[in-house]
C-alpha positions as CSV (number, residue, x, y, z in Angstrom):
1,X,0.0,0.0,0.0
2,X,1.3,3.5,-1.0
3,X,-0.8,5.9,0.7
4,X,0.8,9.0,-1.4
5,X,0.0,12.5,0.3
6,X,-2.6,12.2,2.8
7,X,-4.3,13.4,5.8
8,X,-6.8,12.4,8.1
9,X,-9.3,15.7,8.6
10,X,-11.9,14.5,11.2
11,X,-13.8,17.7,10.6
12,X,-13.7,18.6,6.7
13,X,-15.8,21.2,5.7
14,X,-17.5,18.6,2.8
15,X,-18.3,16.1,5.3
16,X,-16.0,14.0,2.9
17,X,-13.7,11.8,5.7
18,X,-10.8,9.6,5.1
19,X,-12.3,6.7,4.5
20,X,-10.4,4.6,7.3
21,X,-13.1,1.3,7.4
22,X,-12.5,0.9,3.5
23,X,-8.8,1.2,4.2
24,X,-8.7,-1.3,7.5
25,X,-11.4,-3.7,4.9
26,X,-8.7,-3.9,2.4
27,X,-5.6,-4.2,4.8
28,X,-7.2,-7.0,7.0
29,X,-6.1,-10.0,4.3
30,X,-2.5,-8.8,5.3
31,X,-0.2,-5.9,3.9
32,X,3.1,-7.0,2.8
33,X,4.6,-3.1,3.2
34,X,2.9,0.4,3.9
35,X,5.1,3.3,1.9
36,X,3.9,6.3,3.8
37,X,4.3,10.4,3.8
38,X,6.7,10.9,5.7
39,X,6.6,15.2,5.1
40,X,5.2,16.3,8.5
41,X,6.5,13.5,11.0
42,X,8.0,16.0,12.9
43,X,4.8,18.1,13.5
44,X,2.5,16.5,16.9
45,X,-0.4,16.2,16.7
46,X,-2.8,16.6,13.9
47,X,-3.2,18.7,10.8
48,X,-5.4,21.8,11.3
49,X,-9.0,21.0,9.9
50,X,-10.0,22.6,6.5
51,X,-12.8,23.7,8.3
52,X,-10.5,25.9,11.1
53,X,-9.1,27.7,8.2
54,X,-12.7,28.1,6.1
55,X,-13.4,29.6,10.2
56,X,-10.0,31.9,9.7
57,X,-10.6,33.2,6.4
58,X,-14.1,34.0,7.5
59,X,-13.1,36.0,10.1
60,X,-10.5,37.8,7.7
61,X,-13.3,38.8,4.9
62,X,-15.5,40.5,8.3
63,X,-12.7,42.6,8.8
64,X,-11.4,43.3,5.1
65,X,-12.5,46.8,3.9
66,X,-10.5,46.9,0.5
67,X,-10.3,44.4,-2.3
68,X,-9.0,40.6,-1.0
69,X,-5.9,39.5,-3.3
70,X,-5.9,35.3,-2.4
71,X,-3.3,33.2,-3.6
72,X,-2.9,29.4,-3.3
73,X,-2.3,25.6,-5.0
74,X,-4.1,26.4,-8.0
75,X,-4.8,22.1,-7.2
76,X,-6.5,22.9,-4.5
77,X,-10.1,22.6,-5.5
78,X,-11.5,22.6,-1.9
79,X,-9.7,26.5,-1.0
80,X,-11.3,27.5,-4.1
81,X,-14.4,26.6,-3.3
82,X,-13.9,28.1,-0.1
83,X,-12.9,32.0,-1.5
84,X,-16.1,31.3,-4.1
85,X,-18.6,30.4,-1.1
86,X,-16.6,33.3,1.1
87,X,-17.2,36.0,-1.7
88,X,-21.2,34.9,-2.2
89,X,-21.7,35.2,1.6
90,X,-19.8,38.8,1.7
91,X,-21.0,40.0,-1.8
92,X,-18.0,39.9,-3.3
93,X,-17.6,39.3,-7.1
94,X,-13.8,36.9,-8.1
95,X,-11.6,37.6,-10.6
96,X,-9.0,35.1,-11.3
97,X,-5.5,35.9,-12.8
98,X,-3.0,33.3,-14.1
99,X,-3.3,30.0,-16.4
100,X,-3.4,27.2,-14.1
101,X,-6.1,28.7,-12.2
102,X,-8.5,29.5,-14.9
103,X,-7.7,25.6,-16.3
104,X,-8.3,24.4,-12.9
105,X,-11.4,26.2,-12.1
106,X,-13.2,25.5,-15.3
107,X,-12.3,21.7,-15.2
108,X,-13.8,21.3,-11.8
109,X,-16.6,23.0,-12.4
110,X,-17.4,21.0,-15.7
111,X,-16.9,17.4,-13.8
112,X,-18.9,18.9,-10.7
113,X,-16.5,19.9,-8.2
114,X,-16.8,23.4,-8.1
115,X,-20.2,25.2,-7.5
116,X,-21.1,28.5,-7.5
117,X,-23.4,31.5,-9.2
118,X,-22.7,32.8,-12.3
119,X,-22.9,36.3,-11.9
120,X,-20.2,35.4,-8.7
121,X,-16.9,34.9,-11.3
122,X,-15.9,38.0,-13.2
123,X,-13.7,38.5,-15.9
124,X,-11.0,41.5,-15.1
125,X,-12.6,44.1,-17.3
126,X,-16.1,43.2,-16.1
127,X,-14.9,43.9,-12.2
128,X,-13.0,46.9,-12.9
129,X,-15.6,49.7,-12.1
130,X,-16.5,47.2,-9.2
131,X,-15.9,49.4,-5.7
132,X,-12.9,47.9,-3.9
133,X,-14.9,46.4,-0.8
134,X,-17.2,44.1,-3.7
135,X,-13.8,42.2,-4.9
136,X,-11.6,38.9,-4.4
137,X,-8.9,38.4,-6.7
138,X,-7.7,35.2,-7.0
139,X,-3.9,34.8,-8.5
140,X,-1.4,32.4,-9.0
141,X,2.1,32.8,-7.3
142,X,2.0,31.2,-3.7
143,X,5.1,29.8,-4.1
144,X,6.8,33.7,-5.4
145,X,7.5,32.1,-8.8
146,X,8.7,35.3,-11.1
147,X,5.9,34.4,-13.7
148,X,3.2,34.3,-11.7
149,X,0.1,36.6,-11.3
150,X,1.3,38.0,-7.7
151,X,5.0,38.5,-8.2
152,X,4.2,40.8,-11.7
153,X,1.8,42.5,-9.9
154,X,4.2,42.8,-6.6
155,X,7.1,44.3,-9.5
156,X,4.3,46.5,-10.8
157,X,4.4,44.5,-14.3
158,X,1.0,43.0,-14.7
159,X,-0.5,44.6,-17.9
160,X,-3.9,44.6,-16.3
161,X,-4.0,45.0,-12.6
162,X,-2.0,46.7,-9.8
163,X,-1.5,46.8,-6.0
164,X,-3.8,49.6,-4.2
165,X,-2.9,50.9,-0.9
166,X,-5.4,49.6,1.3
167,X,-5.2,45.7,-0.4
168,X,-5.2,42.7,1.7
169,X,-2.8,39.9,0.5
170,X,-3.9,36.3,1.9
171,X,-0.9,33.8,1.0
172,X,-2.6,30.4,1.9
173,X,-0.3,28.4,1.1
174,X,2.8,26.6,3.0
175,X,6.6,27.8,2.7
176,X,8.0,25.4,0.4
177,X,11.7,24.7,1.6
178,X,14.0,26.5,-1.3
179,X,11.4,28.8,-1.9
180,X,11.4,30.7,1.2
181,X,13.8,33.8,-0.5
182,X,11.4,34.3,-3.8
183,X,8.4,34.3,-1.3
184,X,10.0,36.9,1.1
185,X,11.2,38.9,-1.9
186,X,7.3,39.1,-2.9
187,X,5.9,40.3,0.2
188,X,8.5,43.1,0.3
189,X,7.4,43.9,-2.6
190,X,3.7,44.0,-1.5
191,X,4.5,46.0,1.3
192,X,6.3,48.5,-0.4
193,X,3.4,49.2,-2.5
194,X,0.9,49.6,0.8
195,X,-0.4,46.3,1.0
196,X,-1.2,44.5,4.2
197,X,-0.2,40.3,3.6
198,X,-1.3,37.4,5.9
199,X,0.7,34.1,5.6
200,X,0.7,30.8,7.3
201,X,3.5,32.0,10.1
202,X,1.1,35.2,10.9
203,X,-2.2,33.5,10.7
204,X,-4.1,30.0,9.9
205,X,-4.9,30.2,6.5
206,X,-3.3,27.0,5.8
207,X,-4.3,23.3,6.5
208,X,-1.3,20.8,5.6
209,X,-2.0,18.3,3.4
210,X,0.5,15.9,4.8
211,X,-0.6,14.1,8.0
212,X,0.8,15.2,11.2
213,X,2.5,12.6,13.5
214,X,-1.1,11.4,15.4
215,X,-2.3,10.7,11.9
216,X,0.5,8.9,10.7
217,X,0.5,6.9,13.8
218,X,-3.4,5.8,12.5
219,X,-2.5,4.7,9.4
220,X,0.4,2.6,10.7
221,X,-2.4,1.2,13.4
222,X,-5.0,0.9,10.9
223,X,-2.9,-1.0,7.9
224,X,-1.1,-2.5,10.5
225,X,1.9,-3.7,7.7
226,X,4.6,-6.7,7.6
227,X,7.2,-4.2,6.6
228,X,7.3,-0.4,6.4
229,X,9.1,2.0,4.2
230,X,8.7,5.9,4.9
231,X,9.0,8.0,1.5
232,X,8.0,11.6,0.7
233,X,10.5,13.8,2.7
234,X,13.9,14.9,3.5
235,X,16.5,12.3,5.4
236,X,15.8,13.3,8.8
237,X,11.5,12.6,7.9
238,X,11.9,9.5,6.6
239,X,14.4,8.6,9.9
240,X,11.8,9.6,12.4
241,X,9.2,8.6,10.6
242,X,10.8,4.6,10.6
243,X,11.7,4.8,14.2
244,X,7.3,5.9,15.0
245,X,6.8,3.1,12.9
246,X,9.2,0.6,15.7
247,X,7.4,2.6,18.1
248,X,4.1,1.5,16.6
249,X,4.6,-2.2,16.6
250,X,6.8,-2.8,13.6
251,X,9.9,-5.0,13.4
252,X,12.9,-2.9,13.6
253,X,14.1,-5.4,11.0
254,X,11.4,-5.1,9.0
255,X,11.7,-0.9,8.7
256,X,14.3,0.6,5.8
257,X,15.4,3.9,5.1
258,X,15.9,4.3,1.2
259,X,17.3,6.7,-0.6
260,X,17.6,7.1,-4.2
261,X,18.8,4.6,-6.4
262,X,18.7,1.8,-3.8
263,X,16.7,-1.3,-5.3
264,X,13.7,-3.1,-3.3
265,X,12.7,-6.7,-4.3
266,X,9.0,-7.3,-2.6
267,X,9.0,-11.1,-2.7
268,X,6.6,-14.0,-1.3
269,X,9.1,-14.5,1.6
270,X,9.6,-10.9,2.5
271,X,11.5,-7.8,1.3
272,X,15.1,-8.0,0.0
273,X,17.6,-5.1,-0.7
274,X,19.3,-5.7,-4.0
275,X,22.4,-3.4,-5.3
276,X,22.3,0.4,-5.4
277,X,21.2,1.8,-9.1
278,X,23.5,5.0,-10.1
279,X,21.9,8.0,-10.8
280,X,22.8,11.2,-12.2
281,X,20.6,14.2,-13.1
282,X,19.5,14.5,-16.9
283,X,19.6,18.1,-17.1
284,X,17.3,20.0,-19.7
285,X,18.6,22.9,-21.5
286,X,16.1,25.2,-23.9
287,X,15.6,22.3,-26.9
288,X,18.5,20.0,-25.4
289,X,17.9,17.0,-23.1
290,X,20.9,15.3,-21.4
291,X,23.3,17.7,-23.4
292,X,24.5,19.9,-20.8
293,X,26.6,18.5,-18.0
294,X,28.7,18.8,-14.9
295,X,31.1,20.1,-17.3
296,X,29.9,22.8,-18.9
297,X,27.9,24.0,-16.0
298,X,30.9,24.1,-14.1
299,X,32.0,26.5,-17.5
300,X,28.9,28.3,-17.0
301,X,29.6,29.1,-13.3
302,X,33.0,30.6,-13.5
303,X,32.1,32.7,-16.7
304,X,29.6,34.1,-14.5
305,X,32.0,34.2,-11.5
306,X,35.0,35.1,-13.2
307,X,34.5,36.6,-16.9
308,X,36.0,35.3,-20.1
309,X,39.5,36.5,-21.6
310,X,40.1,35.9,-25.1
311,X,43.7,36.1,-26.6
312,X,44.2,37.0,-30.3
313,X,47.3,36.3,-32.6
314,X,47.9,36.0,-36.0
315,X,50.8,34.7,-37.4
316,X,52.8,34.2,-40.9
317,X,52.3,31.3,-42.2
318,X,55.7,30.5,-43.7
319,X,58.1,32.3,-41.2
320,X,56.1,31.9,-38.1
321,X,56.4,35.5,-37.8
322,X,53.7,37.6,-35.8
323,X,51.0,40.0,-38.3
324,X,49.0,41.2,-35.6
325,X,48.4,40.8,-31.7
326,X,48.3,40.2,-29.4
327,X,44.9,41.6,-28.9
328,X,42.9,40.7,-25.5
329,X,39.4,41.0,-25.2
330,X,37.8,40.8,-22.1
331,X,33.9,40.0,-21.4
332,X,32.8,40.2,-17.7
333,X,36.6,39.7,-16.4
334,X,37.4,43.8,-16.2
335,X,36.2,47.5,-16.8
336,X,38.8,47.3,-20.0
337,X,38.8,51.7,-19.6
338,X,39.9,51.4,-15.9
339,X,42.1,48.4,-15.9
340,X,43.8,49.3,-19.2
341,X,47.5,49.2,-17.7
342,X,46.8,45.5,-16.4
343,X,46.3,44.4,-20.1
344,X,48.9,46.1,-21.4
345,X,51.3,43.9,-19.1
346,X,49.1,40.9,-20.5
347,X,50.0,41.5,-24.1
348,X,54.1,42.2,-22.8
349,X,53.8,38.8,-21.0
350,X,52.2,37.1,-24.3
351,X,55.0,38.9,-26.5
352,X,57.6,37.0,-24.3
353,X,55.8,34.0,-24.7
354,X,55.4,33.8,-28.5
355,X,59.3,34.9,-28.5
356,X,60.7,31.9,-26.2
357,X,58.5,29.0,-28.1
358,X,59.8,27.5,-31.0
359,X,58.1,28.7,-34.7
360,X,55.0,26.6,-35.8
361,X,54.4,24.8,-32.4
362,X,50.7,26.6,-32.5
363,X,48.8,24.4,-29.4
364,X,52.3,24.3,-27.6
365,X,51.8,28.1,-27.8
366,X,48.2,28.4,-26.9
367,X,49.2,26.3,-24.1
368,X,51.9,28.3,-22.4
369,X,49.8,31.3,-23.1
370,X,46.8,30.2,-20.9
371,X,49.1,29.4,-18.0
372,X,51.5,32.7,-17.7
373,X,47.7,34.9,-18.1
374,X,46.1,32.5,-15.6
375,X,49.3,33.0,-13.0
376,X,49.0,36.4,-13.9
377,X,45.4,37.2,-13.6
378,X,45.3,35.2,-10.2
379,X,48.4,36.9,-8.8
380,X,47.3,40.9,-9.6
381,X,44.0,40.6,-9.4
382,X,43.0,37.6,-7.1
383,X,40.8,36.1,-10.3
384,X,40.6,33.0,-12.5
385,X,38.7,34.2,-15.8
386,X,37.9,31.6,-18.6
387,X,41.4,32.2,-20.8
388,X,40.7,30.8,-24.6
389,X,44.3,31.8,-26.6
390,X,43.4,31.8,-30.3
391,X,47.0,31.3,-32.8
392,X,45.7,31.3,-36.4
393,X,48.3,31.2,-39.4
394,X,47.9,32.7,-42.6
């Protein structure tokens, strides 16, 4: 059994309950191994009820004199429905900005899962002579992607709306780890344009929708499994998650901690590790798939760090004898203007160079020039620039 992301809400606001007898039904002929969310193992208790935060919200619209800006999982069909039912019971009108969110909305209502009038959903130019008190827009961007509805609108670049002093920003949504700065950045933003913003640390507008540690303690009870196998979360989940499982009743033997690549064989007898599977990260590049790797992103990371220096000389093909060059040219290494005299030296050092390697040994040239302008670089200016020497013959 693979219970994917759950939770177990004993007071949802669609009276539609984890069905727990259906689960113990089909557990009672015997699970082999329970893979179970391991995300919120470290949070006691249980989950706060989606109807706690319908209560929350409700208290925020009472209050709210100006327009309501909501943003959340555009997924989450339920806190949809909530704002909708919020804005009939306030007389509020929606309007909805961003892709996913207008996708979302119109599939649930076609197969049923969203209800609500149809005077209620507004297009932007339909709610725009709307006074501010009659509106709720509902926007993409919980998780501060650049893209999204709220962070143009927080940078002032949304072609159709803007931020009024006097807005209420409800961010009901959860922190995802790594996007905590992008987030931050947004609400700055929000502030900085007179907006007031509620989030999950300042107020519950956001029920989990990974079971707390009471929860996952039931569905351990309730599938009551041979082995056990936490999944879904960082190292340190998936740890505490196997020892609540020991602590449930479960064979210490019987409980692994994976990580990626290691191999599970689920047999008749019981559960077997087999050997560790290699894996390396197919990166994707515009068009290209898989064509970009450590390599050149490690390229990519000191042209940005350091700058790119490119050497230029051309020589006689017969004789060997320099035509013309050195010439340097710098992008992102220096202020070429300002820093003049430093490059100057660099073509004196390459000049020494080409005169103290024997004629027509080009790449033993190219060579020897990379090194003395790397040395050199690194010595006077504490920098490692990407050096490409070009030695063409004509």
């Amino acid at each position: 059994m693979h219970t994917g992301d759950f939770k177990i809400d004993l007071n949802p606001t669609n009276n539609q309950f984890t069905d727990l007898d259906a689960i113990k039904k089909f557990s009672d002929s015997g699970v082999k191994l329970l893979l179970s969310d391991s995300t919120n193992v470290e949070r006691e208790g249980r989950a706060l009820s989606e109807k706690e935060i319908y209560q929350s919200l409700e208290n925020i619209f009472v209050q709210a004199s100006g327009r309501i800006l909501v943003t959340l999982f555009s997924s989450h069909i339920q806190r949809i429905q909530e704002v909708f039912d919020l804005a009939e019971e306030f007389d509020r009108k929606v309007v909805v900005s961003g892709k996913s969110l207008f996708v979302n909305i119109d599939l649930a209502r076609e197969l049923g899962f969203l209800k609500f009038k149809e005077d209620t959903y507004l297009s932007i130019e339909d709610a725009k002579d709307l006074p501010a008190n009659k509106v709720v827009l509902l926007l993409t961007g919980s998780q501060g992607e650049p893209l999204s509805a709220l962070a143009r609108l927080a940078r002032q670049e949304h072609r159709q709306l803007e931020i009024l002093p006097g807005d209420l920003v409800i961010m009901s949504s959860r922190f995802i780890p790594g996007n905590t700065r992008a987030i931050t950045r947004v609400i700055n933003d929000l502030y900085r344009l007179g907006a007031e913003v509620i989030y999950e640390k300042v107020g519950a507008i956001h029920a989990s929708g990974h079971a707390h540690k009471e929860e996952l303690k039931e569905m351990i009870y309730t599938v009551c499994p041979e082995y056990f196998i936490p999944i879904h979360g960082e190292y340190r989940h998936l740890v505490k998650h196997a020892q609540l499982a020991v602590e449930c009743g479960i064979d210490k033997d019987k409980v692994f901690v994976l990580e990626d690549g290691q191999s599970v064989i689920l047999e008749s007898l019981g559960l077997k590790l087999e050997e560790r599977i290699t894996l390396e990260p197919v990166y994707v590049d515009g068009k290209g798939v898989g064509d970009v790797g450590h390599s050149v992103l490690r390229d990519r990371q000191i042209l940005a760090g350091e700058g790119l220096v490119i050497c230029l000389l051309i020589l006689e093909r017969e004789t060997g004898e320099l035509l013309y060059g050195p010439e340097i040219i710098s992008k992102g290494f220096v202020f070429e203007q300002q820093f003049s005299h430093i490059l100057e030296d660099a073509k004196c050092i390459i000049l020494d160079v080409y005169e103290n390697t024997p004629p027509f040994e080009t790449k033993k040239l190219e060579d020897k020039i990379r090194s003395v302008l790397r040395k050199f670089f690194r010595r006077i200016l504490g920098r490692d620039p990407v050096t490409i020497p070009i030695v063409l013959s004509l």
